[in-house]
C-alpha positions as CSV (number, residue, x, y, z in Angstrom):
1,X,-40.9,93.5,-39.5
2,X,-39.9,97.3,-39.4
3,X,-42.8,99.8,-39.6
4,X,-42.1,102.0,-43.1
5,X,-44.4,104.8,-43.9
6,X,-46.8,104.5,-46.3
7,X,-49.5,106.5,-47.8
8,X,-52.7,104.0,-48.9
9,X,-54.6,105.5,-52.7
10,X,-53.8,102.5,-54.7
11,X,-57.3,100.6,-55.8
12,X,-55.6,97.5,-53.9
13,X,-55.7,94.2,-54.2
14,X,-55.8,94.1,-57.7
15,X,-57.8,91.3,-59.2
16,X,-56.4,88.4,-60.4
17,X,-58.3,86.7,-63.5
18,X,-58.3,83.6,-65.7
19,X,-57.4,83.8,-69.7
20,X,-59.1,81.2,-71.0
21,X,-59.4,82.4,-74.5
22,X,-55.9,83.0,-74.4
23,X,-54.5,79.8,-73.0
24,X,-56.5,77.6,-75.7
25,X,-55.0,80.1,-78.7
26,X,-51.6,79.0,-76.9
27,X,-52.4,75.8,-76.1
28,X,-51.5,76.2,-72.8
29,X,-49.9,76.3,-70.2
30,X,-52.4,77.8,-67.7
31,X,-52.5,82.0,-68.0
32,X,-53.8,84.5,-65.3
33,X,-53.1,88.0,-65.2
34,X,-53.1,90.1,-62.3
35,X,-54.1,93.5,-63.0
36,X,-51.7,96.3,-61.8
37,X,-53.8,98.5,-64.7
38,X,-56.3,98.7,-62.5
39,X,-54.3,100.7,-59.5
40,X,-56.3,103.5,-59.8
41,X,-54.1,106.6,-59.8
42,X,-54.3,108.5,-63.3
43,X,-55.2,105.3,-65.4
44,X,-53.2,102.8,-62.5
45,X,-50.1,101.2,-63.5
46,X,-47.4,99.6,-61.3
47,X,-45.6,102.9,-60.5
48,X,-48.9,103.5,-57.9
49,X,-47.6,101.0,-55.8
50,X,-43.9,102.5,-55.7
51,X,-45.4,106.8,-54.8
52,X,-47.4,105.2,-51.8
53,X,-44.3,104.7,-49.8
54,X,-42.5,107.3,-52.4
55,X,-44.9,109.8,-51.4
56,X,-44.9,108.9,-47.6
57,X,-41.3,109.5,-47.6
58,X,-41.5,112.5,-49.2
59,X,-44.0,114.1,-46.6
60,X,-41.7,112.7,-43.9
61,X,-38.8,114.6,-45.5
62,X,-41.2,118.0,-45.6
63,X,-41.2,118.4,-49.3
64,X,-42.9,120.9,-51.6
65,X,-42.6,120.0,-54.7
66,X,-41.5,115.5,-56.4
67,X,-38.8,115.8,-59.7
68,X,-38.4,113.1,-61.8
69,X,-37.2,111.7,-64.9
70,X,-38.1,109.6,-67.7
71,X,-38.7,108.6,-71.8
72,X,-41.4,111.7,-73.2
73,X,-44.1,108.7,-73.2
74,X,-43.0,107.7,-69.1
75,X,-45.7,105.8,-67.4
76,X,-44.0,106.0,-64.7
77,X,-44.0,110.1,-65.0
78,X,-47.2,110.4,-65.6
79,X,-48.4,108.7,-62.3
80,X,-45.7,110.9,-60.3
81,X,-47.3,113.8,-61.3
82,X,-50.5,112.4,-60.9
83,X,-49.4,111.7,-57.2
84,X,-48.2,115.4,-56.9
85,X,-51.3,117.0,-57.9
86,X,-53.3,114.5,-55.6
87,X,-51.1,115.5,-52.2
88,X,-50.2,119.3,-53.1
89,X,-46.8,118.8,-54.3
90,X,-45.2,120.8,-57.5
91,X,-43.9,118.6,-59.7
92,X,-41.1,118.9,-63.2
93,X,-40.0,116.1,-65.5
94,X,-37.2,115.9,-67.0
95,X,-38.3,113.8,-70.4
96,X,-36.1,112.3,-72.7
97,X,-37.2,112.9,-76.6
98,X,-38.4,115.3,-78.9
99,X,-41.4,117.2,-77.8
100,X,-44.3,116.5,-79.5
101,X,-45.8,119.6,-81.8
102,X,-49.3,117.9,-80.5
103,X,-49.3,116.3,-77.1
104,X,-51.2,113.1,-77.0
105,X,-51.5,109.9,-74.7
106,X,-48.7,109.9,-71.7
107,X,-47.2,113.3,-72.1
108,X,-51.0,115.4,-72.8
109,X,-51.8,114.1,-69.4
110,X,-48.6,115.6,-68.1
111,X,-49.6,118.3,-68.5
112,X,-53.1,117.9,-67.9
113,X,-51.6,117.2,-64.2
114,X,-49.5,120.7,-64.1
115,X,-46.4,119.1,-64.6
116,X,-43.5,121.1,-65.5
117,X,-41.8,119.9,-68.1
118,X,-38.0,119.9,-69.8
119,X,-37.0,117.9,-72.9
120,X,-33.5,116.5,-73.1
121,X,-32.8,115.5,-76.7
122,X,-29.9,112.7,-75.7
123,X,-30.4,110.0,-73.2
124,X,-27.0,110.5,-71.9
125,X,-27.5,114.1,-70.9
126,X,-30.8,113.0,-69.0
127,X,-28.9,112.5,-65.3
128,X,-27.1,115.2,-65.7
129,X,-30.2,117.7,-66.8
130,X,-32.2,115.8,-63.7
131,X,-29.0,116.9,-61.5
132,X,-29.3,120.6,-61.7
133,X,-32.5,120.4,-62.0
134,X,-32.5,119.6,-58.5
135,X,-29.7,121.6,-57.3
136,X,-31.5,124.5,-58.9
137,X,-34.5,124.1,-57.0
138,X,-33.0,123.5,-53.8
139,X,-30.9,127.0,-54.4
140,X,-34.2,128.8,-55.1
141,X,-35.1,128.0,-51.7
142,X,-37.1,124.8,-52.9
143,X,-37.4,121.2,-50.7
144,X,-37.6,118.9,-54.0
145,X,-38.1,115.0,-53.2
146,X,-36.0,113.4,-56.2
147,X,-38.2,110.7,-57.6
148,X,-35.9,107.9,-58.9
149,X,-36.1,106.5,-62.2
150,X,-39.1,104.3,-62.8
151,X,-39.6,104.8,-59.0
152,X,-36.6,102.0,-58.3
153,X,-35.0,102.6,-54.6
154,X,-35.4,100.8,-51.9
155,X,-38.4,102.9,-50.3
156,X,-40.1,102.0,-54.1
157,X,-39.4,98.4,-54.0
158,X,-41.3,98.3,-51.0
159,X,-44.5,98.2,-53.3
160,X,-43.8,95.2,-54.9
161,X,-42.4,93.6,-51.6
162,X,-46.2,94.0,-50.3
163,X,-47.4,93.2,-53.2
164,X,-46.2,90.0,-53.1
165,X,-47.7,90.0,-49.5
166,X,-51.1,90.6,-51.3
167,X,-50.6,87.6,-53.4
168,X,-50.0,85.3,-51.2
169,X,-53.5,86.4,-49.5
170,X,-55.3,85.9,-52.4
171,X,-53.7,82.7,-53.4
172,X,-55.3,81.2,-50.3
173,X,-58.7,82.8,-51.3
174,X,-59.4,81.6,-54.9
175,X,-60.8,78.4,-56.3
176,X,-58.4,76.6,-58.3
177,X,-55.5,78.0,-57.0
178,X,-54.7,75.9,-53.9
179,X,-51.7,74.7,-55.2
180,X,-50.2,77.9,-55.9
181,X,-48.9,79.5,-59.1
182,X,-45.7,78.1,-61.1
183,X,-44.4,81.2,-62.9
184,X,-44.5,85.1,-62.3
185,X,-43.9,86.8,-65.6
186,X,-43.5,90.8,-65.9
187,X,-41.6,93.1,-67.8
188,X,-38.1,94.2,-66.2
189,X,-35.9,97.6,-66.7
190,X,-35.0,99.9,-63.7
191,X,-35.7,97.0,-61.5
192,X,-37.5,98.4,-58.2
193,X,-40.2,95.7,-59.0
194,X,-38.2,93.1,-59.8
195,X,-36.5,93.5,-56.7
196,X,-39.4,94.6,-54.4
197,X,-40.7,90.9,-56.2
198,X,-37.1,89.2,-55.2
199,X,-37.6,90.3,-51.2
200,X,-41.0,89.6,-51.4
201,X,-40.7,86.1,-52.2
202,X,-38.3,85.8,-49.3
203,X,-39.9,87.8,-47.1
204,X,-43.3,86.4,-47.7
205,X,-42.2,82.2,-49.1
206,X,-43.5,82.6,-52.5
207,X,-42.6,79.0,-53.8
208,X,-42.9,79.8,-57.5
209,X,-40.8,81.2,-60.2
210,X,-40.4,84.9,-60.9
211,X,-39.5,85.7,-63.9
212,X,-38.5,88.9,-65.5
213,X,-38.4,90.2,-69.1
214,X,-35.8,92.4,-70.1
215,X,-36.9,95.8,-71.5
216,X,-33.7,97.2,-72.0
217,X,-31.1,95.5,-69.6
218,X,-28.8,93.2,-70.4
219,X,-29.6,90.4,-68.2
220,X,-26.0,89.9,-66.5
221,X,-26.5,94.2,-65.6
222,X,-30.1,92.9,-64.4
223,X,-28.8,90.3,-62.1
224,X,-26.2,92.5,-60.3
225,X,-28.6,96.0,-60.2
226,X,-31.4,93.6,-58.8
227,X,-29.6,91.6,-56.5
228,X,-28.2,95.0,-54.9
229,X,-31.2,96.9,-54.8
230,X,-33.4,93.8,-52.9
231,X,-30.2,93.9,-50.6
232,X,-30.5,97.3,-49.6
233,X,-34.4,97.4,-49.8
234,X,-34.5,94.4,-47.1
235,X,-32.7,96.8,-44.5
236,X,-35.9,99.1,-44.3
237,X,-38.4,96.0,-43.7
238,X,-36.2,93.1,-42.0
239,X,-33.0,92.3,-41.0
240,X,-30.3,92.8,-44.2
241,X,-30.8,89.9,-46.7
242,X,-27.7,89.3,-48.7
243,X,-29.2,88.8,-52.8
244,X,-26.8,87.7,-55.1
245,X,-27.2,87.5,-59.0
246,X,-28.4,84.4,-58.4
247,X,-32.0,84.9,-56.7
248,X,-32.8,87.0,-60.0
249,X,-34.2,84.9,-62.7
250,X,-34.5,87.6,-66.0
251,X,-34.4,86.5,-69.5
252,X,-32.8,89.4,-72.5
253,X,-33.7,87.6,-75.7
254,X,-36.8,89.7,-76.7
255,X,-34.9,93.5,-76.1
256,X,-32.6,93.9,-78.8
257,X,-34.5,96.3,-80.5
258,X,-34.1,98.7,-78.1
259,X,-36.1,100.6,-76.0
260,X,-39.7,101.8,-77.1
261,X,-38.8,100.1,-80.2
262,X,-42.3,98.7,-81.4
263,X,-42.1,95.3,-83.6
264,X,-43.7,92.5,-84.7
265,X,-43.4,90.5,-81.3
266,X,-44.9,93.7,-79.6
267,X,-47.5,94.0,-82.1
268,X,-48.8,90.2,-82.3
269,X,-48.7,90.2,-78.2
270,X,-51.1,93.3,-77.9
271,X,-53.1,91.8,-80.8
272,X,-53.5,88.0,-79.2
273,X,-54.7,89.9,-75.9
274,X,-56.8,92.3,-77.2
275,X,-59.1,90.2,-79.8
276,X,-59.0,86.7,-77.1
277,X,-60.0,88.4,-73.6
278,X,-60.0,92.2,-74.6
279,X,-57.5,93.3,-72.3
280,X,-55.4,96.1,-73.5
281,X,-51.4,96.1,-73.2
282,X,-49.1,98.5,-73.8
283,X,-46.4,98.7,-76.6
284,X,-43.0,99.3,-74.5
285,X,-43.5,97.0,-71.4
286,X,-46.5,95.2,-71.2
287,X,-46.4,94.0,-75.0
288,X,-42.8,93.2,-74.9
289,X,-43.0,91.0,-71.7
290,X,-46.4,89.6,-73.1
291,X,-43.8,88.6,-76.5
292,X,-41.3,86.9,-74.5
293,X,-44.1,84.7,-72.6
294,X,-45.7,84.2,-75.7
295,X,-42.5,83.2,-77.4
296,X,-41.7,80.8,-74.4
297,X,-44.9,78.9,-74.3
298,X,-44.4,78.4,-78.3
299,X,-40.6,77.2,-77.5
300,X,-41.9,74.9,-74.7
301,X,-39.8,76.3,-72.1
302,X,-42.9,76.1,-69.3
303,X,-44.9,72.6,-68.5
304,X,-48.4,72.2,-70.3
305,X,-49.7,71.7,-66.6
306,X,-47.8,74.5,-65.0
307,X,-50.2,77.7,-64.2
308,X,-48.7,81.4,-65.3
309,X,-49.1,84.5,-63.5
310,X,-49.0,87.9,-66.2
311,X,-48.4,90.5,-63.9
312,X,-49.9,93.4,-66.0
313,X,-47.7,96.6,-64.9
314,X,-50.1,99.3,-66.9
315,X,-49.1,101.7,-69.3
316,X,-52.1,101.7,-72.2
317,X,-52.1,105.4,-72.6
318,X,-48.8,105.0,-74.5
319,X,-51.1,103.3,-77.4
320,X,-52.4,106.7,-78.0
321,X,-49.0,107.9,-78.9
322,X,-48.7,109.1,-82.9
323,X,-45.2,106.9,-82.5
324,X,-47.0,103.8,-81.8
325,X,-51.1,104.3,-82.8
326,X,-49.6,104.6,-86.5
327,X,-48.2,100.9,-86.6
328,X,-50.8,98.9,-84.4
329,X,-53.0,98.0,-87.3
């Protein structure tokens, strides 16, 4: 295995823990979650695993300042600039939305983290705005490290590739769990953890099922963006691993809303966790890949003696949002 450089903040390994509450409302199967809340970097969240190599990479390149883009309530901005302020990097965001006349939840912690901070009205102008962004701060004698999307390149699926490292470690350490887990479930969109999960199943023979919840991808987009990225991550760890479409298991029924679009399914989901183990999910991706699971179990698509795995990816400051606080109860 090929040494890859790696800077180690993350509260790691995150605890895995029984929902019994939860599994009787269901009526089973089995539910655990394993809780990637609990990272520890500016109220944790899955992205912490992705800036530890993200980071490293960045200090190997000599950088002065992380850019990066994402939706005005971005978890995964908020734990970039997090990670800038924690290692003396400057940091700007290129946010997609209106900005708020009162910040609150994600983007008040922003700022709270010295962010600078650009608004693009239109999704579709996002890349572009991002673009010159960078070119502008290389031309003012700047060394920006461009932060990808949600943290998905092959450097950031290195975090879930260990992480999957880290499961397999506990797996062999808790009671009840000899046997192994059936099913990984998680919420899927730019698709560095879904394919830092995909090489880390190889990598590491994780025998169960992982399954991703679309988001905001159609799955057939899913399979092929996936598929490529493990690909090319796999060249920085091990000899190249050739995915195909194939080795991604993703499921899009539960993301035709939209993006960020709060509904019932989101709504019951956070509800169910909240008032049967008082665990706190988040209304894009958490809640929307707790939905889907919840939906499955009810449809009977898993065995009653099959156990589940709810990898909690973080993101609870969004429930502070005014777009989504106003519609949870």
């Amino acid at each position: 295995m090929k040494a890859i450089a790696r800077l180690n903040f993350a509260h790691l390994p995150t605890p895995i823990e029984e929902l019994p509450r939860l599994t009787a409302a269901l009526g089973g199967p089995r539910i655990l979650v394993k809780r990637d809340d609990q990272t520890g970097l500016a109220f944790g969240g899955n992205k912490t695993r992705k800036l530890e190599f993200l980071v490293a990479e960045a200090q190997e390149q000599r950088a002065d300042m992380l850019i990066s883009a994402g939706a005005i309530q971005s978890n995964h901005c908020r734990q970039t600039v997090a990670a800038a302020a924690r290692f003396g990097f400057d940091c700007t965001l290129v946010l997609t939305g209106e900005r708020p006349s009162q910040p609150s939840a994600n983007f008040l912690l922003d700022q709270l983290f010295g962010a600078e901070i650009i608004t693009v009205a239109d999704r579709k102008d996002r890349d572009r705005i991002l673009q010159e962004t960078f070119d502008n701060a290389v031309a003012a004698g700047r060394k920006p490290y461009l932060v990808p999307y949600g943290g998905s390149s092959p450097t950031g699926a290195m975090g879930y590739t260990f992480a999957m490292e880290e499961l397999m470690m506990q797996l062999k350490n808790l009671r009840g769990l000899e046997h192994g887990i059936d099913w990984i479930i998680f919420g899927t969109s730019s698709g560095g953890t879904h394919a830092g999960f995909v090489l880390g199943q190889r990598v590491f023979g994780f025998k169960g099922k992982i399954l991703g919840i679309s988001i905001d991808e159609p799955e057939a987009e899913l399979k092929v963006h996936v598929s490529a990225l493990a690909t090319q991550a796999s060249e920085k760890l091990v000899e190249r691993i050739e995915f195909t479409g194939d080795d991604v298991l993703a499921n899009e029924n539960y993301c035709q809303a939209g993006y960020g679009v709060f509904g019932e399914g989101e709504r019951e989901a956070i509800k169910l966790f909240a008032s049967n183990e008082g665990l706190l999910l988040d209304p894009v991706y958490t809640g929307r890949a707790a939905a889907g699971m919840i939906d499955l179990i009810r449809r009977g698509y898993f065995k009653k003696d099959e156990t589940i795995l709810f990898w909690h990816t973080g993101g609870q400051p969004a429930l502070f949002a005014d777009k989504y606080s106003q519609d949870l109860i």
